[in-house]
N, C-alpha and C positions, 0 to 999 in steps of 0.2 A: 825707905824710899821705894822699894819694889812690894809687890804681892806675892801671895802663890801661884797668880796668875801670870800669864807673858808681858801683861801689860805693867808698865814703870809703875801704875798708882791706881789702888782699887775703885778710888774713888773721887772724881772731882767736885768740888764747889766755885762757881764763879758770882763774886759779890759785884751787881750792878746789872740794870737788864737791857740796857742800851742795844744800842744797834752791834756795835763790839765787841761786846760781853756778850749777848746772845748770842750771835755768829760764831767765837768764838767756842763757847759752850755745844754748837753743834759740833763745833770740827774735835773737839775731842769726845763726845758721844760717836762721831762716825768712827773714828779711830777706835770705839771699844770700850771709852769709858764711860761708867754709871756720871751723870753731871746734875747736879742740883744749881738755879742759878739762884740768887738772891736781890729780889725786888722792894723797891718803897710801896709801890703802891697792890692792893689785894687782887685789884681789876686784870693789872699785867702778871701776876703772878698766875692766877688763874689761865689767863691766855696761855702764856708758856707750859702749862701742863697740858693744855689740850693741844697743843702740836702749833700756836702761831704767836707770832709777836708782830700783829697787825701796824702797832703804833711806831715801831722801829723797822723792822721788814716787813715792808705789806705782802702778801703772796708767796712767802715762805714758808713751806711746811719743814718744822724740825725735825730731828729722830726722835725716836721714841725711849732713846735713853737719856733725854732731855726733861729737868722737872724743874718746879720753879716752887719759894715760900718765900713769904714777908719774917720769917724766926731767923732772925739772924745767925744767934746762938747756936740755933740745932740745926741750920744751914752748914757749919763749917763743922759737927762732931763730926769725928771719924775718916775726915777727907782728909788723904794723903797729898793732895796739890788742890792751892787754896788761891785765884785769879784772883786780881784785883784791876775792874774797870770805871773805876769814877772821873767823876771831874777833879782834876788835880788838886786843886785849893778845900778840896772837901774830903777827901781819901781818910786824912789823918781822924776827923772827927769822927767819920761813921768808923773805920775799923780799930780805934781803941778799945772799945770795950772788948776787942777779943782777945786783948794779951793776956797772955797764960792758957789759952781758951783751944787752942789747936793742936792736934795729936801731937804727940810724940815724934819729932823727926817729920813732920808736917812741912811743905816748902809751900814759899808764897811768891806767885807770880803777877809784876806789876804789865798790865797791855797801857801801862795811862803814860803822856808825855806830859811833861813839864816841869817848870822847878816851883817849888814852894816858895810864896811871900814871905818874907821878914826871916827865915832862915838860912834860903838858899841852896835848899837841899833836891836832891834829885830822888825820883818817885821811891824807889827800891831803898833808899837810904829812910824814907819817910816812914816806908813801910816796918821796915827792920826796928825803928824807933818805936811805930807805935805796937807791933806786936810783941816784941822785945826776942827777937831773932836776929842771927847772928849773920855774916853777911853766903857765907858756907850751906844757906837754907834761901836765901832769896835766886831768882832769878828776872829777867825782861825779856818782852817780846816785842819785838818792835822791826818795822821797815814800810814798804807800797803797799801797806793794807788797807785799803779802801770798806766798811764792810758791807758794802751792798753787790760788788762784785765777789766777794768769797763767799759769799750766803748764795751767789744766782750759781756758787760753782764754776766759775771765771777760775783758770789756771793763774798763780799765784805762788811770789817768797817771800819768806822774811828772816829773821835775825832771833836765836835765843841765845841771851847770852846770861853769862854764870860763872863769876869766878871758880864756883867747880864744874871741873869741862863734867864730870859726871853728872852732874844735877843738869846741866845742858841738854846733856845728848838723850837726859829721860822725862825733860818736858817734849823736848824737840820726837821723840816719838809719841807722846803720847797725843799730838795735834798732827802729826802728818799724815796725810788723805792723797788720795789719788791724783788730787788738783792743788794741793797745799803742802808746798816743799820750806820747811825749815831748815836753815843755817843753824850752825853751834859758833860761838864766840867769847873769849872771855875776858874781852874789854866790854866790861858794862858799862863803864865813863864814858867812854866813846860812843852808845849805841844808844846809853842815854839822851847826852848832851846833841846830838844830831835831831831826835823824837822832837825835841821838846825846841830847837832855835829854828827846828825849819817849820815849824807851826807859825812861827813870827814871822820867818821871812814869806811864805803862802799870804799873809795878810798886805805885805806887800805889795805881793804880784796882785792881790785881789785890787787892791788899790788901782794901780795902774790898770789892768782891765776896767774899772768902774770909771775910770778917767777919759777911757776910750784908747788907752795906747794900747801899739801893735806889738807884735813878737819881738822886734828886737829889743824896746824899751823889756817886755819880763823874760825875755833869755839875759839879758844885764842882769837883773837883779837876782834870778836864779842863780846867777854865775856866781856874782858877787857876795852873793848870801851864803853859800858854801864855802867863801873864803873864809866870813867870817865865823861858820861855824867849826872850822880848822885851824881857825885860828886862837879861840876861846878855847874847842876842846884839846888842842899841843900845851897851850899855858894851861892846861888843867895836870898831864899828862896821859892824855888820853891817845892814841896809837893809831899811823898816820892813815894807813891802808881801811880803818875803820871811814874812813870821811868819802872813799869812794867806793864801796861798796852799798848792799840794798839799803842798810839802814842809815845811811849817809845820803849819795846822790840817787840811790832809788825813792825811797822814803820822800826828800824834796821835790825830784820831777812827778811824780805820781801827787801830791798836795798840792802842790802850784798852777799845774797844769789840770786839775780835773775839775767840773761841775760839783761831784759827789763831794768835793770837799767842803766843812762847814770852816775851815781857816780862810779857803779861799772866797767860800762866796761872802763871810762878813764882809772880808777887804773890798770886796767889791760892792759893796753895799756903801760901806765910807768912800770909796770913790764915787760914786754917785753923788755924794753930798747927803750922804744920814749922818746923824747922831751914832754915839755909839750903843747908845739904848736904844733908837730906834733898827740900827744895826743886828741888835742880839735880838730884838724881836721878830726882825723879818729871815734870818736864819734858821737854818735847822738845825736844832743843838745848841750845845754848848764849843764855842771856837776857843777853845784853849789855847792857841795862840795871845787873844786880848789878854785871859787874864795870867797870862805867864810872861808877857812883854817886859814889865817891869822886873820883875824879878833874872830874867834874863840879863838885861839891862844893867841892874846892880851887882851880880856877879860879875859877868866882863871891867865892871869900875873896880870892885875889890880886888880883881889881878890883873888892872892894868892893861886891861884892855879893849882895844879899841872895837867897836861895832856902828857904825851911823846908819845904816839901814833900821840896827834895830829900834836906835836911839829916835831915831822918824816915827818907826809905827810905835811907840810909846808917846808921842808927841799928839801923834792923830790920835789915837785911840783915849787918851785921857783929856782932849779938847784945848792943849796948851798950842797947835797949829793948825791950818788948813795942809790937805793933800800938795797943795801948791806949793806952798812954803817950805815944805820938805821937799817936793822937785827941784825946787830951786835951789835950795841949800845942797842939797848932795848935786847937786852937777857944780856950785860955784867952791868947792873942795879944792884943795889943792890937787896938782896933777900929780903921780906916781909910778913907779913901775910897778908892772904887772908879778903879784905875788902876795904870798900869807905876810909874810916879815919886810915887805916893801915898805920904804919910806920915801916923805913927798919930797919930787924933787924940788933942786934950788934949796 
């Protein structure tokens, strides 16, 4: 896991050339490390060698320890910290062919939120599956990472977390910059399970803005949505102090609340009255929010637990409600006290 060098890892590769992943890949070339990112297509690959990723940052110029190839394969030899930025429902397909394929004591770091369809697994679990890595070599990054404000160099936290505080503390150096302060943690349940439910509740608040309501209607739902994501990730056992920290209530206000978010502007795209196709087509990106809805969804039901905000934006997003119908339904709810474990009264 270290070099002969100061720095934790000779050598980075990040698989995906998004906005994200590219971002990211700069913030550990500033930091010192050699970064190779790994693209689909030849056009952005080339771009990212020559110093830009027009199509994801427009008017960023990278470092020059920044490189980019469509070789998957000969993307990840040799790299001692192996990022992983894709669309969640698609992670497992492109990075299997690399099991067995990563150095020796290689760690892989998941930036992707969400849970996976049909098994319910969280991104770092997905990863550890399909590389066949144990959970001692995985790590996440996750929290108010916007990445158009960490590319413009906008001051900036987030959250790395690792069940070994070791493997933590030497991603978490190997991406901290002058404007980019990482946390260490080693509740990765918890940092996960925050990533990937406040994506859903962002579609939300998007909703409700495309609706026309005002700040109190998405400070409720903000509010509310934290509950439920503390309350999903405690029935996981996931650790309490993680749900109001960056990667919890930072991570949320920062998605809910911003333009730059692509969870939020779908939602407000379905408030408006799109489609959910017509939705993803007038966004930017991919809102992994939509397609991790359900999947959120049916974990909270496999332990019992309640979520109706989420249970709404699975309703809107896969066309079994109108926005309205879910207004109306979550206010015609029974009344409760205020809390995670509250029940209705009466």
């Amino acid at each position: 896991m270290t070099s002969s060098t100061s720095r934790p890892f000779a050598r980075a590769t990040v698989i995906g050339s998004g906005a994200w992943g590219t971002t990211f890949a700069a913030l550990l070339a500033e930091a010192g490390t050699p970064t190779t990112v790994w693209a689909r297509r030849p056009e952005v690959a080339e771009e990212i060698t020559a110093g830009h990723n027009e199509h994801y940052l427009p008017g960023i110029t990278l470092p020059g320890l920044v490189s980019a190839t469509t070789d998957l394969e000969g993307a990840v030899e040799g790299a001692g910290l192996v990022v992983v930025a894709l669309p969640s429902q698609s992670a497992r397909q492109v990075v299997s062919p690399l099991k067995g394929r990563l150095a020796d004591g290689a760690a892989a770091v998941s930036l992707m939120k969400g849970i996976e369809l049909g098994t319910g697994l969280r991104m770092s679990e997905v990863l550890g599956q399909a590389l066949g890595l144990g959970c001692e070599r995985l790590a996440v990054v996750s929290g108010p990472n916007l990445a158009d404000e960490i590319a413009a160099g906008q001051p900036t936290a987030t959250v790395v977390a690792a069940q070994d505080e070791a493997l933590a503390a030497a991603v978490a150096a190997s991406c901290a910059t002058s404007t980019f302060r990482p946390y260490t943690n080693t509740d990765v349940l918890g940092v996960e399970l925050c990533g990937a439910v406040k994506n859903v509740i962002a579609l939300a608040v998007g909703i409700a803005a495309g609706r026309g309501l005002g700040d109190n209607s998405k400070a409720t739902l903000i509010t509310r949505g934290l509950v439920e994501i503390t309350r999903l990730g405690l029935a996981l056992g996931a650790r309490p102090e993680t749900f109001s920290g960056l990667a919890g209530m930072g991570d949320l206000v920062a998605t809910c609340s911003s333009p730059l978010s692509r969870n939020q502007t779908f939602g407000r795209h379905l408030g408006q009255g799109m489609t959910a196709e017509q939705a993803s087509a007038a966004s930017r990106g991919v809102a992994e929010g939509a397609r991790s809805a359900r999947a959120v969804r049916d974990l909270a039901a496999a332990h019992g637990v309640e979520m109706p905000l989420t249970a709404g934006v699975v309703a809107v997003v896969e066309g079994h409600a109108t926005t309205e119908e879910v207004t109306d339904a979550l206010l015609a709810r029974p009344r409760k006290a205020e809390g995670v474990n509250a029940a209705p009264l009466g």
